[in-house]
C-alpha positions in Angstrom: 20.4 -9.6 20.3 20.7 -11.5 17.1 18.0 -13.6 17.4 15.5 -10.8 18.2 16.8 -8.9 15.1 16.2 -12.3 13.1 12.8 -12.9 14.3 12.0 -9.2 13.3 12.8 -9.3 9.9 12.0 -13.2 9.5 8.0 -11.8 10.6 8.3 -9.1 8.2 9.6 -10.6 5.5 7.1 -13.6 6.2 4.1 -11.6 6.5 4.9 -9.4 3.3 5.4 -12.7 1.2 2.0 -14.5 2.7 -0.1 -11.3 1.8 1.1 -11.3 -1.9 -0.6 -14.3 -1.9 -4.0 -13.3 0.1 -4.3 -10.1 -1.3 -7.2 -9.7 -4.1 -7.4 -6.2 -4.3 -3.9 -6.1 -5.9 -3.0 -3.3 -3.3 -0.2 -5.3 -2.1 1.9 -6.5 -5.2 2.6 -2.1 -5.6 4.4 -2.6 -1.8 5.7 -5.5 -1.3 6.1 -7.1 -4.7 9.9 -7.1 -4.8 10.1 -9.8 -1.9 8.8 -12.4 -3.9 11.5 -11.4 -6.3 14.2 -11.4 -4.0 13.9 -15.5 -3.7 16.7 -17.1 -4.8 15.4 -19.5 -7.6 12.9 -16.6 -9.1 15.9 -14.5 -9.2 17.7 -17.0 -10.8 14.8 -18.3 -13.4 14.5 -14.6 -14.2 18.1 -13.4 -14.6 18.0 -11.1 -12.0 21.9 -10.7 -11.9 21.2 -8.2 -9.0 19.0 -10.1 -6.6 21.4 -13.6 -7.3 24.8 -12.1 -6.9 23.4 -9.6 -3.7 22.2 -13.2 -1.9 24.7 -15.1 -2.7 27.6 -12.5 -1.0 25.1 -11.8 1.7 25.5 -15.6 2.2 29.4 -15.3 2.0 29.6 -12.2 4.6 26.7 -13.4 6.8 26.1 -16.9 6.3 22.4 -18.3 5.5 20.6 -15.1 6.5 18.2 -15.8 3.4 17.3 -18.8 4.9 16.4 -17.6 8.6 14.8 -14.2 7.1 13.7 -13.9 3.6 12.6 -17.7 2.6 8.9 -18.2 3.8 9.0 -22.1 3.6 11.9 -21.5 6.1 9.8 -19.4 8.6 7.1 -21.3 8.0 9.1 -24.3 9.9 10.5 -22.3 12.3 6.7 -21.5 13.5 5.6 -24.9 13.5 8.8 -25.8 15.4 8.4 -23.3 18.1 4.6 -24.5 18.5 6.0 -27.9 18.5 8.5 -27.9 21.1 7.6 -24.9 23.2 7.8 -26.1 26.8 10.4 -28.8 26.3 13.8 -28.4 27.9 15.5 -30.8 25.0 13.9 -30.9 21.6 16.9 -31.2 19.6 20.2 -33.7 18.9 23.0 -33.5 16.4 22.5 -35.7 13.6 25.1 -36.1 11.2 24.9 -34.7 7.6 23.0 -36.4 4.9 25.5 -34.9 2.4 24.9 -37.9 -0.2 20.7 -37.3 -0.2 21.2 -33.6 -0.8 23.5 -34.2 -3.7 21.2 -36.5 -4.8 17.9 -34.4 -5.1 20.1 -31.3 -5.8 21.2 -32.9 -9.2 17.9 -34.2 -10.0 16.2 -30.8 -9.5 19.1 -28.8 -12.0 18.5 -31.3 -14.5 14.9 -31.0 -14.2 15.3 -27.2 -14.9 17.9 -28.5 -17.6 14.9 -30.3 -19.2 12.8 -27.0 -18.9 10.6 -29.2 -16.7 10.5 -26.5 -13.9 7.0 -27.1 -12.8 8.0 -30.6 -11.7 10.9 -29.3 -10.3 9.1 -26.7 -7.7 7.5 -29.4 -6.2 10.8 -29.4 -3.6 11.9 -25.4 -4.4 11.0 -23.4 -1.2 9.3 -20.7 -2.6 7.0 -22.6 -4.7 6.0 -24.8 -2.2 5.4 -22.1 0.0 3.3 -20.0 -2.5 1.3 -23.2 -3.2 0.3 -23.3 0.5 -0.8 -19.8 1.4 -2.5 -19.7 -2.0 -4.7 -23.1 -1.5 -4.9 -23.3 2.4 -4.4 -20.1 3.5 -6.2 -17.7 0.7 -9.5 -19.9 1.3 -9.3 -18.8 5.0 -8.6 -15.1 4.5 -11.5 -15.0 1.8 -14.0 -16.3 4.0 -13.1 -14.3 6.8 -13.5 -10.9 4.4 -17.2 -12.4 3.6 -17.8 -12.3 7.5 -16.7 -8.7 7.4 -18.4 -7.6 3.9 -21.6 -9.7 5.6 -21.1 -7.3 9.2 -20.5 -4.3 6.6 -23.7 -4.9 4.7 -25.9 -5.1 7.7 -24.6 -1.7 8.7 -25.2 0.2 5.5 -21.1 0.3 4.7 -19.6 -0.9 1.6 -16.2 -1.2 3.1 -15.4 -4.9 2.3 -17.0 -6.9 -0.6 -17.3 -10.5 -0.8 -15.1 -12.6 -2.8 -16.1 -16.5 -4.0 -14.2 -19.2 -2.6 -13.8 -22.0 -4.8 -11.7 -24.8 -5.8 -9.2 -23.9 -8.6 -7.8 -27.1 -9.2 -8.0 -30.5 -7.5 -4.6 -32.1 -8.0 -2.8 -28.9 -7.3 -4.8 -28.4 -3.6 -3.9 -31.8 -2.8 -0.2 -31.2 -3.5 -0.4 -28.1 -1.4 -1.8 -30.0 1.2 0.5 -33.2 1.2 3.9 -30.8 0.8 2.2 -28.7 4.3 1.7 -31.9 6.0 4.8 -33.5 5.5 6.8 -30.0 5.7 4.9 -29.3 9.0 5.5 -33.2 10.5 9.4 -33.0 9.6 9.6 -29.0 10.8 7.8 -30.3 14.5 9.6 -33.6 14.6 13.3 -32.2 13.8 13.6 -28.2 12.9 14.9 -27.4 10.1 14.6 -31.4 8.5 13.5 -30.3 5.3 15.5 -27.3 4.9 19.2 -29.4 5.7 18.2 -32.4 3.2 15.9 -31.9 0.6 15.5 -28.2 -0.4 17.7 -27.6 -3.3 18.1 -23.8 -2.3 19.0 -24.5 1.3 22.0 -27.2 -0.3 23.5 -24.7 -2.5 23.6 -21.9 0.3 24.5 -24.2 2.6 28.0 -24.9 0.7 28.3 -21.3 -0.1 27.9 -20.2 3.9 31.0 -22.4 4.7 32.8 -19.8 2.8 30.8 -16.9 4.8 33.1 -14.5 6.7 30.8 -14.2 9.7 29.7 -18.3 11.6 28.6 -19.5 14.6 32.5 -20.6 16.7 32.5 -22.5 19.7 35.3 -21.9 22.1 36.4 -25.4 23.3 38.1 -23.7 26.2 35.1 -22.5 27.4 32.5 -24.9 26.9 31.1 -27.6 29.6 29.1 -29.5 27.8 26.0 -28.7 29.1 24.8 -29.6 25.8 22.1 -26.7 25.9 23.4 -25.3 22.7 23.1 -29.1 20.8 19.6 -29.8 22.2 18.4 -26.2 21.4 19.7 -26.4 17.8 16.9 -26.6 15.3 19.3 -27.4 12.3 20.9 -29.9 14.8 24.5 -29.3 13.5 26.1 -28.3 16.7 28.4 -31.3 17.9 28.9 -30.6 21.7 31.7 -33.9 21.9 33.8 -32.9 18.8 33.3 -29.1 19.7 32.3 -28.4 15.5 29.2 -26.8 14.4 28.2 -27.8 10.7 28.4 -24.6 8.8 26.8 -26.0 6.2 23.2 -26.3 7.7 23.6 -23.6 10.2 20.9 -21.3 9.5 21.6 -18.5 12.6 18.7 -19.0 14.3 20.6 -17.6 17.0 18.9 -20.2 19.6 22.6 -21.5 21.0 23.6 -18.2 21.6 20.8 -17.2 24.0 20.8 -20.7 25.5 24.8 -21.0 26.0 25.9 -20.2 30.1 29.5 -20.1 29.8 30.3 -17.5 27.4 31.0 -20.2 24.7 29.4 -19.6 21.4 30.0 -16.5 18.9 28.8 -15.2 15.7 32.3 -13.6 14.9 34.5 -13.3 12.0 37.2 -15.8 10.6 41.0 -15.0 10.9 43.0 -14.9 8.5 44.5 -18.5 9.6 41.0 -20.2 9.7 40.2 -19.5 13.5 37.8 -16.6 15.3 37.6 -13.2 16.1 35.8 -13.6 19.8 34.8 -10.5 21.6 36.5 -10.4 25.2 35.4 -8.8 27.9 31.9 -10.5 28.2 29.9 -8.3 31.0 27.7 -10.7 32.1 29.6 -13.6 34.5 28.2 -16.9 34.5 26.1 -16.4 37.5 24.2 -13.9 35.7 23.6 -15.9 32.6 22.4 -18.7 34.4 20.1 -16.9 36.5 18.9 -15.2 33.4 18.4 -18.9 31.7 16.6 -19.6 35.0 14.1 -17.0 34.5 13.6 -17.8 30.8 12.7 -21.3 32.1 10.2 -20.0 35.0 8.7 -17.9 32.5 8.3 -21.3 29.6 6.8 -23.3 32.9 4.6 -20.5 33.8 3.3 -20.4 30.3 1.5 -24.4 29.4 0.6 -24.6 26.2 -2.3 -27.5 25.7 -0.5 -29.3 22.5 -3.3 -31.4 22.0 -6.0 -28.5 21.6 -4.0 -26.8 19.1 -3.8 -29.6 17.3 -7.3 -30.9 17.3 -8.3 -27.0 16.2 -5.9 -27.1 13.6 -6.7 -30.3 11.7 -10.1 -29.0 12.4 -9.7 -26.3 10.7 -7.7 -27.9 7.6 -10.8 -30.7 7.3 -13.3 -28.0 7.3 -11.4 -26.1 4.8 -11.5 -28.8 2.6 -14.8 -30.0 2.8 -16.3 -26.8 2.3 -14.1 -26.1 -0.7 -14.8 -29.7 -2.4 -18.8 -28.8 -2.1 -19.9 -28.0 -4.7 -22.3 -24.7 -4.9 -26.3 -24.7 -6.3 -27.3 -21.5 -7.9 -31.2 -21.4 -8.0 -32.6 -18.6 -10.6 -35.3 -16.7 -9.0 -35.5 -19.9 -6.4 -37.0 -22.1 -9.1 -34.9 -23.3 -11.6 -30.8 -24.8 -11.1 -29.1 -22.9 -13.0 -26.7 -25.9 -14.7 -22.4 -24.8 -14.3 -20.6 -24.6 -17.4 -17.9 -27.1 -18.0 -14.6 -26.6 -19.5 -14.2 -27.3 -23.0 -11.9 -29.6 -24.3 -9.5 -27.4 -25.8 -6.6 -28.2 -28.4 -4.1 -25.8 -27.2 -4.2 -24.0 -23.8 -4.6 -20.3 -23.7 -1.9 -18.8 -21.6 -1.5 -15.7 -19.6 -0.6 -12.5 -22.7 2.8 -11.4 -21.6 3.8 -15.2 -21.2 4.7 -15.3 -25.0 4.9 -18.8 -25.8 4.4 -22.3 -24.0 8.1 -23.5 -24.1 9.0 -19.7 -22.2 6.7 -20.4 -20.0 7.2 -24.0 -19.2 10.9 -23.1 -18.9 10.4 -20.0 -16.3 7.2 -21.0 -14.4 8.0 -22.1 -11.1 4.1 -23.0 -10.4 4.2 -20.9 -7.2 0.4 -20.0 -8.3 1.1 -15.8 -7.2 -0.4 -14.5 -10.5 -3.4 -16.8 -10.1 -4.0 -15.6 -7.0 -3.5 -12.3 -7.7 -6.2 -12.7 -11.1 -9.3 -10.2 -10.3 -11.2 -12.2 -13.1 -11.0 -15.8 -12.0 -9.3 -16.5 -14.9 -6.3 -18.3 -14.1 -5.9 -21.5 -12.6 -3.4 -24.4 -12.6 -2.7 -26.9 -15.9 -3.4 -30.5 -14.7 -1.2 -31.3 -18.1 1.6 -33.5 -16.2 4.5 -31.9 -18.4 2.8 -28.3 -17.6 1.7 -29.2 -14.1 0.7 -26.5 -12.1 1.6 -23.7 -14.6 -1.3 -21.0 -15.1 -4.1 -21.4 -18.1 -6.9 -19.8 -18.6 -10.6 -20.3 -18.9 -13.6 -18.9 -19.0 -16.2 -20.3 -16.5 -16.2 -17.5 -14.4 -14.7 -14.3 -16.0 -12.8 -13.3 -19.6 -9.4 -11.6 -19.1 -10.4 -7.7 -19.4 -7.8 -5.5 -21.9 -7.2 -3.5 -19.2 -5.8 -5.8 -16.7 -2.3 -6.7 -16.8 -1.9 -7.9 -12.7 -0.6 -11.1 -13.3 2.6 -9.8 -15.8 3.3 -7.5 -13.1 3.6 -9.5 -10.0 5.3 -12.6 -11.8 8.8 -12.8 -9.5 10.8 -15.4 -12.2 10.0 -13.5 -15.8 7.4 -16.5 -16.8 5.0 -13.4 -17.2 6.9 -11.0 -18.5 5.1 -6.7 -17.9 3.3 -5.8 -20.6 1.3 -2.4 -21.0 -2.9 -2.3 -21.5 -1.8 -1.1 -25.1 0.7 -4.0 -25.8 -2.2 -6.6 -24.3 -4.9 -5.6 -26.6 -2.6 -6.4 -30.0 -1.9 -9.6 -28.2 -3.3 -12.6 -30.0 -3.2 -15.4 -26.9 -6.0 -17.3 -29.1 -9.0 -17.2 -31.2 -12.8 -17.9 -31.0 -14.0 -20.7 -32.3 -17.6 -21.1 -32.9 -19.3 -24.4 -32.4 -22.6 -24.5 -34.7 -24.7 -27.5 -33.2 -24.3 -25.4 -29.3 -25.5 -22.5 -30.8 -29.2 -21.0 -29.3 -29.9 -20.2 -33.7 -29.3 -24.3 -34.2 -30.9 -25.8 -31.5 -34.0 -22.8 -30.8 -34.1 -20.8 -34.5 -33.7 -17.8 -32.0 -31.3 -14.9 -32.3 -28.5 -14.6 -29.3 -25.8 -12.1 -30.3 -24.3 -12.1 -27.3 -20.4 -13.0 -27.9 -20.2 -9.8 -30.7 -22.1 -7.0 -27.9 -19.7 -7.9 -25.7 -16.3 -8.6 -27.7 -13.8 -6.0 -27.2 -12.3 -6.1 -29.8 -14.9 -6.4 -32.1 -13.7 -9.4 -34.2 -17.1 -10.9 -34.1 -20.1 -10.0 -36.8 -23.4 -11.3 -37.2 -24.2 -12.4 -40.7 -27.6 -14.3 -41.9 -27.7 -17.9 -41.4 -29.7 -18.2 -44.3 -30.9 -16.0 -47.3 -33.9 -17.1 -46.7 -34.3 -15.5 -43.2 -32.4 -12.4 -42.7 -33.5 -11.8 -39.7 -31.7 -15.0 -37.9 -27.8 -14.5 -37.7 -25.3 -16.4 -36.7 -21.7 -15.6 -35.2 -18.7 -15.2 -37.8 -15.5 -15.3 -36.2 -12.5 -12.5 -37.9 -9.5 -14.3 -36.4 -7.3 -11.7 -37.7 -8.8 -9.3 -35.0 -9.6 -11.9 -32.6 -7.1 -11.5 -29.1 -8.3 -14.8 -27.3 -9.6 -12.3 -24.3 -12.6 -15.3 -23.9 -15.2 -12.6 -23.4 -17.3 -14.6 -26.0 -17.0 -18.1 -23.8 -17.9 -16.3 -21.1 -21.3 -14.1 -22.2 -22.3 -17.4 -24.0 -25.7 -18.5 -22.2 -25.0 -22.2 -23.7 -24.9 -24.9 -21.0 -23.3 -26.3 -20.1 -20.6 -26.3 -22.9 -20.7 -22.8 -24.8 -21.4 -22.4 -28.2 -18.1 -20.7 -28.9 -14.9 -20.8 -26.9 -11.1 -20.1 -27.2 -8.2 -22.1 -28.8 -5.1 -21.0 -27.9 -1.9 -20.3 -29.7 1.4 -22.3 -28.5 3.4 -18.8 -29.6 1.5 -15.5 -28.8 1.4 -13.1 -31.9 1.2 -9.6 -32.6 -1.6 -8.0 -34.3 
């Protein structure tokens, strides 16, 4: 019974998290936005006294119940395990702790955060990692299959699904997705819960806490035969079948050795008050009936193959065609004569970051790099800094959208406060930057012809068009009112200029107010 309950809220608390991240219409985030803030480290990065002091005595009454049911990375494993080792009558053994390795890599990663270095320290925090995955392997997948459906809609004169671009955001930050889901997935079909019991930092400091935890996983020496079911069944491999001790400490309650155990001999119960267990007696099932019933879980695995080797072959399949298709690069054509040349990203002095993100040391100190808000960005806007001390943290630019006034998604999904909410009202007298205008790009230089693009479109109307040149009156050039200016990159992105625009945005390392 309490692995069914597990698996129940482990899918539901896995599938809420995963569509955050594949979501573009930004329905989601009004729903199911409090999971991602319910994770341990962006409850702590944000303060959340509530969310860190309800997980950490969950973990004290129940054990590591956030590891088995609200992490994603951990579900994630628990997947690839069971596709793994489905069939096999053995895929586990105990191991003994790695208790010096965890240490290790726990005090590495709290002085990285010390540092305010947090983006380098995600690359072993669950949640990140996770949000890194569905955001650069998954999202590409989803998007493409709603172009099937917006493609199938089309044809049938309904404009129920429209079709999204799928396109590479950042190079070094796919690749990181993709070596963290190879090696997470080869330790989490090799061993279970590898990665969980020795290098996550979260899993180490629950793990510590849950030997405290009223409620653990007993086995009753009296009973046991050592069948060794439990052991080899054990994803976390912490059950000792010869000593009779289950490591507390790495126990996630998966709840496998209770379904798998004959004799009556395992029980999630609570201590007493002299360190042993309260057992419930009076078992109604006998032996005969358990094993009959582990007989008929067993007929029903056998009747059941799984080809291993198809799945495999469709999945890496799937993850090379994934990636070559994202790494090609597209060919616009306009009218089917002329390329159309790309813009490329100017070379800017200071990044422009998210409005709501205040400064770049708040941000570098908060950010987890779990890339939610830039997946959630309706504008294209956002995508990951390649900058090694702000790796993977959001930045903006302008290629393929400016950020609207009006949109304020990403402050409001942001689970660890790197974001923080801010209202339309408080975004518009938000200076994140200012335009800066580039004279020898402009169309007025380089054809003596009038543009006048960046001030139609500028919002907020920091941008006038004075006369070049007494002379000629008629042919005006940009003039840039940085007191007015909010770095929206509206300019950048209305500039026809190729393929570096003749004006683009600077941002400001602290945000001001106008």
């Amino acid at each position: 019974m309490l692995r069914k309950i597990r698996i129940i809220l482990a899918l539901v608390f896995f599938l809420g998290v995963t569509l955050l991240f594949l979501d573009f219409t930004g329905t989601a985030r009004h729903w199911l936005g409090w999971m991602a803030k319910a994770q341990f480290l962006p409850a702590v990065l944000a303060l959340n006294a509530v969310a860190v002091i309800a997980l950490v005595v969950i973990t004290l009454i129940f054990g590591r119940i956030y590891c088995s049911v609200v992490c994603p990375l951990g579900v994630m494993q628990d997947i690839i395990a069971h596709i793994g080792h489905r069939g096999k009558k053995h895929p586990y053994h105990y191991s003994r702790e790695k208790a010096v390795l965890r240490w290790i890599l726990l005090l590495v990663f709290v002085v990285l955060l010390v540092l305010g270095l947090v983006s380098i320290a995600s690359l072993i925090a669950p949640y990140s990692s996770y949000g890194r995955i569905a955001t650069n392997l998954l999202q590409p997948l989803w998007l493409w299959g709603n172009n099937v459906l917006a493609f199938l809609a089309e044809r049938a004169d309904s404009y129920a699904f429209y079709s999204k671009d799928v396109w590479l955001r950042s190079l070094p930050t796919f690749m990181i997705a993709l070596i963290s889901f190879v090696v997470i997935g080869i330790l989490a079909w090799r061993g279970g819960r590898t990665y969980c019991n020795t290098i996550c930092p979260v899993g180490t400091v629950l793990g510590y806490l849950s030997r405290l935890s009223w409620f653990m996983v007993y086995l009753d020496k009296s009973k046991c035969k050592h069948c060794g079911k439990c052991e080899s069944h054990c994803k976390s491999s912490c059950i000792d079948v010869k000593s009779g001790r289950v490591d507390h400490s790495r126990c996630v309650l998966c709840g496998n050795c209770l379904d798998y155990c004959r004799f009556d001999a395992l029980h999630y119960a609570h201590r007493r008050p002299g360190g042993g267990s309260s057992t419930p007696e009076g078992n109604s099932r006998t032996g005969q009936e358990q094993q009959g019933a582990s007989s008929s879980r067993n007929v029903t695995a056998s009747e059941h193959p799984v080809d291993q080797e198809r799945r495999s072959f469709l999945i890496g399949a799937g993850l090379v065609t994934a990636t070559a298709a994202l790494a090609q690069p597209k060919k616009k054509l306009d009218g089917g004569l002329a390329k159309i040349e790309e813009k490329e990203v100017p070379k800017r002095v200071t990044p422009v970051i998210p409005p709501g993100a205040l400064s770049m040391e708040h941000l570098s100190k908060h950010c987890t790099a779990c890339q939610l808000c830039i997946a959630e960005c309706p504008n294209d806007v956002l995508r990951p800094s390649t900058d090694l001390m702000h790796l993977m943290t959001p930045e903006m630019s302008f290629e393929r959208g400016a950020c609207r006034p009006e949109c304020t998604r990403c402050s409001s999904v942001c689970p660890t406060g790197a974001i923080k909410p801010i209202s339309r009202a408080e975004k518009s007298s938000t200076q994140i930057g200012h335009a800066v205008w580039i004279a020898r790009n402009c169309i007025v230089e380089t054809d003596h012809k009038e543009c006048g693009n960046c001030a139609r479109h500028c919002p907020s109307q920091a941008i006038e068009m004075i006369a070049m040149d007494p002379n000629y009156p008629d042919l005006k050039i940009p003039a840039v009112n940085e007191a007015r200016c909010i770095g929206c990159g509206m300019c950048e992105y209305v500039c026809p200029v190729r393929p570096l625009s003749a004006i683009h945005v600077e941002g400001h390392e602290v945000h001001r107010k106008i």
